[in-house]
N, C-alpha and C positions, 0 to 999 in steps of 0.2 A: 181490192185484193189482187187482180190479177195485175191490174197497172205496177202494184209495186214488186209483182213479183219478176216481171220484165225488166222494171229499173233496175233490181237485186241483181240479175242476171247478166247484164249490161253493162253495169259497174264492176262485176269481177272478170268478164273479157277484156275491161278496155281500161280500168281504172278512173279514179275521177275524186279532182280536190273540190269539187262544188256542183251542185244540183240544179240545174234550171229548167222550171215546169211554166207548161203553157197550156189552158183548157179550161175546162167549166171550174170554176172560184171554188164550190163545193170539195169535187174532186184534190183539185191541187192543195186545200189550205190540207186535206185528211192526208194527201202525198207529204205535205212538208211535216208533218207532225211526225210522221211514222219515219221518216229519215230524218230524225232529231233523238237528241240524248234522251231514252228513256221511252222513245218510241219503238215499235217494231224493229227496225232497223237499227236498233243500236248499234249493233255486231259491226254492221257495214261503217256507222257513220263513225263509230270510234277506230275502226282500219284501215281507212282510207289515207288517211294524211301520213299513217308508217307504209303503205302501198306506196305510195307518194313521192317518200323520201321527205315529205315535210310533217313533221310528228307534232311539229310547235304550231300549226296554224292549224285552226279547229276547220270539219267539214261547214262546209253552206249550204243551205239550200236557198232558192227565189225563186219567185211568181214576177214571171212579165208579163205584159197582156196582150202582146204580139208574139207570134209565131218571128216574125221580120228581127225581131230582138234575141232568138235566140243562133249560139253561134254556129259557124259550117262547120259538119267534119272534116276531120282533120286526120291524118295517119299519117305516118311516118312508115315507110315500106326500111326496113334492113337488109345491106347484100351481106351476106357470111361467107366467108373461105369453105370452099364443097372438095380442097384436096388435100391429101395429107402427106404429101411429099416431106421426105426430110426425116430426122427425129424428134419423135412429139409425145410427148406425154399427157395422158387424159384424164378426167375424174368424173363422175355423178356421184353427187350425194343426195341417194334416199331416204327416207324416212326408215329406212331398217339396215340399209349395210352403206357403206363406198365404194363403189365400184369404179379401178382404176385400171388402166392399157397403155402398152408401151408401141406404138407406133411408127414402123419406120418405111419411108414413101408406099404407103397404103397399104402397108401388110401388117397385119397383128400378129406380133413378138411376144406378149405376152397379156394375161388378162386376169385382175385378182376381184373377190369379192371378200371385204371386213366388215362384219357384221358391230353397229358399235349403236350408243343410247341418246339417239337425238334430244331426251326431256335433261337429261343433265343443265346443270345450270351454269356451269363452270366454261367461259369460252376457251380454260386453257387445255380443257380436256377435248374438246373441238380439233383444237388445234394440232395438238399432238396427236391424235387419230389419223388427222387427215395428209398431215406433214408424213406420218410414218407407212401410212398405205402409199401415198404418193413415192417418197425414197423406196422403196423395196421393191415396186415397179419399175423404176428408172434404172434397178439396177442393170435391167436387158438391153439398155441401149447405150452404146458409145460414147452418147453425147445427148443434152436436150437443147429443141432449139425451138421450141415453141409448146404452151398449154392452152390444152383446151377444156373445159369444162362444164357442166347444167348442175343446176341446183333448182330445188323448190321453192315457190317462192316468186318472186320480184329482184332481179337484177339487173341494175340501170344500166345504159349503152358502155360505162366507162368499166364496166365489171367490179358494181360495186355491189352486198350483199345489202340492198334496200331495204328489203324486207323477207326475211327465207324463214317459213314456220320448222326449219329444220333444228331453229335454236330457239323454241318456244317459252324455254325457260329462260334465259338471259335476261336479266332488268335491263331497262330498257338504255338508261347511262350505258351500264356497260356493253352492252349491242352497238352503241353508236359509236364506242369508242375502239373496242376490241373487235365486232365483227363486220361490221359495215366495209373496212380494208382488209377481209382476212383472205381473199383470193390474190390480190396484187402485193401483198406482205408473204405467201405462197411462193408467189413467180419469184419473190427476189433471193428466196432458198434456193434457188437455180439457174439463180445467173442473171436475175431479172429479164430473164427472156418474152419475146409477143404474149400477150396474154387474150385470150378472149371467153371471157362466161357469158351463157345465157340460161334463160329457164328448161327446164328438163321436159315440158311440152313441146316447146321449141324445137328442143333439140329432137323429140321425136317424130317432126314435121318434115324436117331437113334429113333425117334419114331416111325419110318417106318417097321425098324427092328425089337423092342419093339414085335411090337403088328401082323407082321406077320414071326416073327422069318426064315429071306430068307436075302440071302445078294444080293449084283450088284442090289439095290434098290436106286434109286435119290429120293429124298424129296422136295416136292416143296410147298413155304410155298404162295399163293396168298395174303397179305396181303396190305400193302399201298404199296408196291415194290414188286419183285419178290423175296423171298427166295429160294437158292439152296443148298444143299447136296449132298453125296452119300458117301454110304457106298461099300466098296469092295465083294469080295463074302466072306468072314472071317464074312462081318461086323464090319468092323473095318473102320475107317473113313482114308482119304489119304494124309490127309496133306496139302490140296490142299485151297485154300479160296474158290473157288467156289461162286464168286460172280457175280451170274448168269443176272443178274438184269443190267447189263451192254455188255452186249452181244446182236451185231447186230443183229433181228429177221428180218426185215424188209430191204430188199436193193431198192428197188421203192424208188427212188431219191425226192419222194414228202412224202416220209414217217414221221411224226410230230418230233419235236424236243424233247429234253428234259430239265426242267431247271438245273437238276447235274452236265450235262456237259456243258451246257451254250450254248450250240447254236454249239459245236463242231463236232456234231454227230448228225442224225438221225436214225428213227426206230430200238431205245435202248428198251430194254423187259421192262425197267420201265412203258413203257408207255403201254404196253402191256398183261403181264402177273399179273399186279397187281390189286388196285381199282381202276387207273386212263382207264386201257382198258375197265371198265366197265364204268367209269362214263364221258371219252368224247365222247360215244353214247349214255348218255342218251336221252339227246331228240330226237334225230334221232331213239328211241327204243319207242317214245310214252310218258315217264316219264315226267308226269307235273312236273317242275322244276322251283326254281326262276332264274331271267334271268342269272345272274352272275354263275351262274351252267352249261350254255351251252358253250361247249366248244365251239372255242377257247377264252372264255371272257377269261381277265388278270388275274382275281383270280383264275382261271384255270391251268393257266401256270405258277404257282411260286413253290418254293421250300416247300409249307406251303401245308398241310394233311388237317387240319380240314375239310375244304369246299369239298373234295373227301370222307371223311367218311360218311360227311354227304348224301351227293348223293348217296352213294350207299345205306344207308337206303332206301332213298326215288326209287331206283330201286328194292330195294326187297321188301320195302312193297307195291311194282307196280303191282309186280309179284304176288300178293296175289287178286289182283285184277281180276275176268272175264274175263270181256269187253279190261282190259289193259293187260292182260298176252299174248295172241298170239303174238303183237307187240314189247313187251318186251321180250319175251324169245329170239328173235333174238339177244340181244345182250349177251345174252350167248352159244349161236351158234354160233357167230361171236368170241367169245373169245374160245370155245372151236376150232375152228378151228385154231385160234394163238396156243393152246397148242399145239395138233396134230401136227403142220409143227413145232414147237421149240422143241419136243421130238426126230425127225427123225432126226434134226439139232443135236441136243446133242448127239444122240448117233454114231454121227462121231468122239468123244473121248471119251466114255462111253460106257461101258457094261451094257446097261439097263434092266432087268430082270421083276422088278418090279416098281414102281413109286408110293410114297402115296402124297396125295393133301391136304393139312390146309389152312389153313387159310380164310378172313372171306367173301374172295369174291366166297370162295367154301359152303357157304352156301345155305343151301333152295333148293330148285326144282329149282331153278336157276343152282346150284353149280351140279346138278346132269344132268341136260342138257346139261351144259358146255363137264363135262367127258363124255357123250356118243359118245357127236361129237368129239370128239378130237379121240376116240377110232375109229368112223366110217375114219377118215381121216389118220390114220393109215392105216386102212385095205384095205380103197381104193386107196390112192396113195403111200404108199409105202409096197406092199403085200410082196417086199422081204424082209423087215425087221424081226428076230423073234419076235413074241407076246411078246407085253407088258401087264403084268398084271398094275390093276387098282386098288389102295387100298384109301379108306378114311378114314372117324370117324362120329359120332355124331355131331351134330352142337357144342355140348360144346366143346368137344374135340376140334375139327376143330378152334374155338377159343384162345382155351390156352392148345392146346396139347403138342405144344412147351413148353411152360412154366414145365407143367406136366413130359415132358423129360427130361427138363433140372435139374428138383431135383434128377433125379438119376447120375447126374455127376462125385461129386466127390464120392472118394471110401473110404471107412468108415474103 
């Protein structure tokens, strides 16, 4: 059980089109079964090859019977443009709004947030979302002479949209054909200027680095999911997806499901590290809510954001309240303790040095309760870990600091 819960975890840092086990024949024949169609791992083995970029070539698993057999790692380190000299235009697309900045040599000129319905099936509606938050942005600047952008998801070195659960509904035909090029079909509504997208963990790696210029820093973006990063101690990014947001936090066998993997998996950090850890305790936090807000109602459990954004409004402007903040800050002590025990977890493949926090379920005296606890949960259950330093931003930052990162991408 734990062996593959390792590999699960493994395989959503680093991806992977094939499986090669080595150990006791027992072990590995139950490892290969359970990463095969129909096994435990379906989830993973049927995502891996669109992670990939190869959808047409089925996952693998093998048994070799040398450790000598199997292959070395391998990474690939990434340098990224860290200045935004010039005029640049930026975007993050989250799982609840787009978030776009009009950048001109390192000064933010302007900054929007467009709330719009990732589950649509339609890539034309995609398109025109993102086309039209982008033009109204740009209208602040002179000229563009470079985009940048993060997205969720898997975007390959050439900024292509691999795989981005942003467009969960798209058949898969026309994903490949409509969204796979819809960042560099983007840049050429403007000139076909530099283009560079990365994953929106990434991007909040490199903001991390930005602004406390330290490497062996993970980035973690709390937004409607977990975003993940890290940058090496170079500061250079590892090649790695880092799709943190899928990784078992939680093994208590009554741990909540999640709808991405459909019911394949429990106690996934989606549920966890983003706005849904805060918004299915809201009323267990005190949060007058309307009823369909209390988890687990059905419009709780779907693939759709709106109805979680909205709640965590209504839990931070709880927190602004008296009478209702002692009862509400628990659940940011409750979430800061999911961060604490998921930091200690990560740095079972991570050199953690530093760690900066965005996004917007880290806002407010909320977002600074959260980090303390996580910091106490640290110190108290795992003292032999080295210190982890704690870095954040402003609440604007913390909103669109990814975005703000991502106009320094490409290199001018």
């Amino acid at each position: 059980y734990l062996a593959g819960v390792l590999i699960q975890e493994m395989m959503w840092q680093r991806s992977g089109y094939e499986l090669q086990l080595c150990g006791p024949a027992k072990l590995c024949e139950q490892l290969k079964a359970d990463f095969s169609a129909g096994g435990a791992y379906e989830f993973e083995v049927m995502s891996m090859p669109n992670v990939c970029g190869t959808p047409e070539t089925p996952f693998v698993v093998k048994v070799v019977a040398s450790a000598s057999e199997l292959p070395p790692a391998k990474d690939c380190p990434q340098v990224c443009g860290k200045d935004a000299s010039g005029c640049r235009l930026a975007f993050d697309l989250g799982k609840s709004d787009i978030k776009t900045v009009a950048v001109k040599d390192n000064e933010v000129l302007e900054s929007s947030e467009t709330e719009w319905d990732v589950t649509n099936p339609d890539p034309q509606y995609h398109w025109d979302m993102i086309l039209s938050a982008m033009k109204k942005t740009a209208e602040k600047l002179p000229k563009i002479e470079a985009i940048g952008g993060s997205a969720t998801g898997t975007v390959s070195a050439e900024s292509e949209a691999t795989w981005c659960d942003i467009f969960p509904n798209v058949p898969p035909d026309v994903y490949q054909e409509k969204v796979v090029n819809i960042f560099k079909r983007l840049a050429k509504e403007f000139g076909d200027v530099p283009l560079k997208v990365i994953n929106d963990g990434e991007v909040t790696a490199l903001a991390g680095k930005m602004m406390v210029n330290r490497g062996n820093l993970m980035g973690i973006s709390m937004g409607s999911s977990e975003g993940g990063g890290y940058c090496d101690a170079d500061g250079n990014l590892m090649g790695w997806i880092n799709e943190l947001c899928y990784v078992r936090l939680d093994l208590n066998p009554s741990a909540p499901t999640d709808p991405w993997t459909k019911g394949s998996h429990t106690g996934m950090s989606h549920m966890y590290l983003g706005q849904r850890g805060a918004t299915k305790l809201a009323a267990k936090g005190g949060v007058d809510v309307p009823p369909n807000y209390v988890y687990p109602h059905p419009d709780m459990c779907t693939i759709k954001h709106e109805d979680h954004a909205q709640c965590l409004k209504l839990i931070q402007k709880a927190m602004t309240d008296k009478e209702k903040e002692p009862s509400v800050r628990e659940i940011y002590e409750t979430m800061g303790v999911y961060l604490g025990y998921a930091l200690a977890q990560y740095t079972e493949f991570y050199k953690i040095d530093h760690v900066m926090i965005l996004g917007r379920v880290s806002k407010g005296d909320g977002g600074d309760i959260m980090l303390d606890t996580a910091r106490q949960v640290l110190q108290t259950e795992f003292p032999e870990l080295p210190p982890i330093k704690f870095h954040t931003a402003d609440d604007h930052f913390k909103g669109v600091g990814q975005c703000i990162a991502a106009a320094a991408l490409p290199v001018l």
